[in-house]
C-alpha positions as CSV (number, residue, x, y, z in Angstrom):
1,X,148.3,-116.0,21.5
2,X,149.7,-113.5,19.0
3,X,150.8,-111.6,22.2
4,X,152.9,-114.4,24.0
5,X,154.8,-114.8,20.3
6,X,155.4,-111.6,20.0
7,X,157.1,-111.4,23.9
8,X,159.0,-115.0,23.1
9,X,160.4,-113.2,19.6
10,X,161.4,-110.2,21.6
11,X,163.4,-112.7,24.0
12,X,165.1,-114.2,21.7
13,X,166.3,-110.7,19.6
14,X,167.5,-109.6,22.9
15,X,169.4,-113.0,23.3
16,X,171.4,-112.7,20.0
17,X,173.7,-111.2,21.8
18,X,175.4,-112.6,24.7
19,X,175.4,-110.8,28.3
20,X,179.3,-112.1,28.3
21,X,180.1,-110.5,24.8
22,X,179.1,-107.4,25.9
23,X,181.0,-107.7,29.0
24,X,184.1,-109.0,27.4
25,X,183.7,-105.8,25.2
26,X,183.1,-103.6,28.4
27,X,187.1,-105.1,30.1
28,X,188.5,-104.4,26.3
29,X,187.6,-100.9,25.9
30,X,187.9,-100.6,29.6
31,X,191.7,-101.3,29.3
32,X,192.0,-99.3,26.1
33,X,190.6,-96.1,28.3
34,X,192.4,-96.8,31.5
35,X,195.6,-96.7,28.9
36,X,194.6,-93.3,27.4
37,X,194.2,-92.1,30.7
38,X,197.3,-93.0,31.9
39,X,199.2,-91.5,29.0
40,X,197.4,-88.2,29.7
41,X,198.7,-88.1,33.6
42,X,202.3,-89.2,32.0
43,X,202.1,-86.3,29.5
44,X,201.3,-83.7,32.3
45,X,203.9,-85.2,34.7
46,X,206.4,-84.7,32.0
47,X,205.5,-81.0,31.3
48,X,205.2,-80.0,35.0
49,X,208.7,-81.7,35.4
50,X,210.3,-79.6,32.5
51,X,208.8,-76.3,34.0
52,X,210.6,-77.1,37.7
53,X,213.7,-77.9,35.2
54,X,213.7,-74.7,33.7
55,X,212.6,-73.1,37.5
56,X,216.0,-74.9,38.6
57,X,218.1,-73.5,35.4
58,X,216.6,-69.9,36.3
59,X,215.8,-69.5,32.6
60,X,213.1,-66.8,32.9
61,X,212.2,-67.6,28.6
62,X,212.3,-71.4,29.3
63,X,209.9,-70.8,32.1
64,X,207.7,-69.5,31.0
65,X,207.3,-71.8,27.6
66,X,207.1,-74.4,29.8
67,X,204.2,-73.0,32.1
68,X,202.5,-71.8,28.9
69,X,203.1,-75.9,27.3
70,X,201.9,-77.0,30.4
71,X,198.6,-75.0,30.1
72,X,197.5,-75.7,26.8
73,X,198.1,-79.7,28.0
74,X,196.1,-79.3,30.8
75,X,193.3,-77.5,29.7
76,X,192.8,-80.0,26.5
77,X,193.5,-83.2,28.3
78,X,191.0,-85.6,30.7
79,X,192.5,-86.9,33.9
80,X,195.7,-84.6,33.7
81,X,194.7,-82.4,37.2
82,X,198.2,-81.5,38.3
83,X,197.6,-80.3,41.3
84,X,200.3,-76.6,42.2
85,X,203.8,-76.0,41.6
86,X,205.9,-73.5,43.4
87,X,209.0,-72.2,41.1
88,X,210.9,-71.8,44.6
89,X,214.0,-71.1,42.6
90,X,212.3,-68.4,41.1
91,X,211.4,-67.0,44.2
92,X,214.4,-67.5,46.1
93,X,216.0,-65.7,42.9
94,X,214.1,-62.9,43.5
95,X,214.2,-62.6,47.3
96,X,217.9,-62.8,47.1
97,X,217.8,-59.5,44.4
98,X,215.4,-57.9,46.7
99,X,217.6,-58.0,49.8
100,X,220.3,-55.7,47.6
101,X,220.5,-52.0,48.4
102,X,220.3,-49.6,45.8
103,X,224.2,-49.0,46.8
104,X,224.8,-52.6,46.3
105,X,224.9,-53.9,50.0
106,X,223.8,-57.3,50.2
107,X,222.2,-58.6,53.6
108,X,224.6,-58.3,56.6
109,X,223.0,-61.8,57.7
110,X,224.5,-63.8,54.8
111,X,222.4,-66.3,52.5
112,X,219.5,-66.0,54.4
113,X,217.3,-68.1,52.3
114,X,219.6,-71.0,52.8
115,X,218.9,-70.5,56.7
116,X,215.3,-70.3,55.5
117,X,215.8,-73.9,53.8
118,X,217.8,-75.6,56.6
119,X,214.3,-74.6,59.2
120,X,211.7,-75.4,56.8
121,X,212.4,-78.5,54.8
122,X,212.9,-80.8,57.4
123,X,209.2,-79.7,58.6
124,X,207.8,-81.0,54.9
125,X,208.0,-83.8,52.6
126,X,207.7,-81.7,49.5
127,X,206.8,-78.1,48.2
128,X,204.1,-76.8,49.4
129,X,201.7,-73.7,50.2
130,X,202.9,-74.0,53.7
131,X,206.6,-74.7,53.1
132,X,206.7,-71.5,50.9
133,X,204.6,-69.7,54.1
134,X,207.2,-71.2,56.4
135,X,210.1,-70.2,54.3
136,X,208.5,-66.6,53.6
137,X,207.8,-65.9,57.4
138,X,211.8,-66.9,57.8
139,X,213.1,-64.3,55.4
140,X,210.8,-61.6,56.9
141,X,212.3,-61.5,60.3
142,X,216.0,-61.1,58.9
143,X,214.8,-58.4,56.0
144,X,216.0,-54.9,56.4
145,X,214.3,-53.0,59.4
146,X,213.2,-50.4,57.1
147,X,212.1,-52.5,54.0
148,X,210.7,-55.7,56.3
149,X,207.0,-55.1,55.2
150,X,207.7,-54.1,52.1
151,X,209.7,-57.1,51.4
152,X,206.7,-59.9,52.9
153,X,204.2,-58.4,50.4
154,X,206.1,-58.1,47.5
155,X,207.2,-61.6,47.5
156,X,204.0,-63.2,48.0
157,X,203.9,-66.6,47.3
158,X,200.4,-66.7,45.1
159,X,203.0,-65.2,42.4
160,X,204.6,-68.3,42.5
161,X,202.0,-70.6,42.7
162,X,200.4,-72.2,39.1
163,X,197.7,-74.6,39.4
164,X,195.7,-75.6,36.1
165,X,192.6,-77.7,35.8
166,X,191.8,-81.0,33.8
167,X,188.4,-81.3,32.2
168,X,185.8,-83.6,32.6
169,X,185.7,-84.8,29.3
170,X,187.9,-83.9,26.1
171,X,187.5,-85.2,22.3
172,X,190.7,-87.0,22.4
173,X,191.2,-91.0,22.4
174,X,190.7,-91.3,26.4
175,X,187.5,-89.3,26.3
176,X,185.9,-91.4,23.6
177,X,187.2,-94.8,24.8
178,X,185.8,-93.3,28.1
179,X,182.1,-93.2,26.2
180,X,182.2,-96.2,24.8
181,X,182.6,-98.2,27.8
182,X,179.7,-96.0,29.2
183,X,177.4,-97.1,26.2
184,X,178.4,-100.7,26.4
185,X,177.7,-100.4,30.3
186,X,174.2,-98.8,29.6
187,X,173.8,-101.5,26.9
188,X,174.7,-104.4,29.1
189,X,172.1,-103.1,32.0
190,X,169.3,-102.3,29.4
191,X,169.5,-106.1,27.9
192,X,169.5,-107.3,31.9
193,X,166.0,-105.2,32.3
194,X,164.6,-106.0,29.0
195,X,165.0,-109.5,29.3
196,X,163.7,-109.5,33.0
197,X,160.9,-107.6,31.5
198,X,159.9,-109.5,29.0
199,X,159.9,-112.9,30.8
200,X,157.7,-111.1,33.7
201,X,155.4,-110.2,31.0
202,X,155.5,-113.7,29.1
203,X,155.0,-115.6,32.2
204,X,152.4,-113.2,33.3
205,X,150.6,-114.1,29.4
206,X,151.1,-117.7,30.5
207,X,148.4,-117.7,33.3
């Protein structure tokens, strides 16, 4: 007897709380973290777009504040994987000073890397690891004879290529709305089992 109160007292602790407050809780905080977690992917975007700004202006300083800024958001931010950049300015920049003699003779073949462009971009939606290849593999068949291979490895494109990755989890208001949602989810299946539990046991006590 003492047992069967006991399990119908349990029941009813675990039913002070409704399963539906603990899901409307669950939708709040789950819209509080999906917003932090958005405003970490705008907050990259924004950086990765200044650092293509400053690729563009050919500000070497500029760029490189706005690689290192870009980093440092990265690194400390959840859900801010950026994927790779290619400062293709910067490269074509230094292609174009590579093809100059020592005597100051440019390429007989004119702006070659604008050849380079008109081939390749057509062949690709955006920047990429293989538009770079394409445009590098251009370049080296209108390179000096005598500089040609020198030319294709100095330019590689891995020096142009920046790629930093988000963390799992950060200390910052996503990552803890993140963990409450994940205790109120844990919360919400541990009152479903206890309660299923309990009334096993109580109608088990009743036979």
């Amino acid at each position: 007897m003492a047992d069967r109160r006991e399990l119908k007292h349990g029941v009813r602790r675990l039913q002070y709380i409704k399963t539906w407050q603990l899901v409307v809780l669950l939708v709040l905080f789950g819209f509080i973290a999906a917003t932090f977690l958005r405003l970490n992917n705008i907050g990259m975007t924004q950086r990765r777009d200044a650092v293509m700004k400053a690729d563009e202006a050919g500000d070497s300083v500029a760029i490189q504040a706005r690689l290192y800024d870009l980093q440092r958001y990265v690194t400390s931010h959840m859900n801010a994987d950026m994927g790779a950049i290619y400062l293709e300015h910067q490269y074509a920049r230094d292609f174009e000073k590579s093809q100059t003699s020592p005597g100051g003779m440019t390429n007989p073949n004119g702006n070659i890397y604008r050849k380079a462009q008109d081939v390749c971009a057509p062949k690709f939606t955006h920047y990429s690891q293989a538009y770079l290849q394409c445009t590098v593999d251009y370049l080296s068949q209108y390179a000096p004879a005598s500089d040609q291979e020198t030319t294709a490895k100095g330019l590689g494109t891995d020096v142009y290529r920046y790629s930093y990755v988000s963390p799992i989890w950060t200390s910052d208001f996503a990552g803890f709305s993140v963990v409450i949602c994940l205790l109120i989810l844990v919360m919400i299946i541990a009152r479903l089992i206890g309660l299923l539990v309990l009334r096993m046991m109580l109608k088990w006590s009743n036979r």
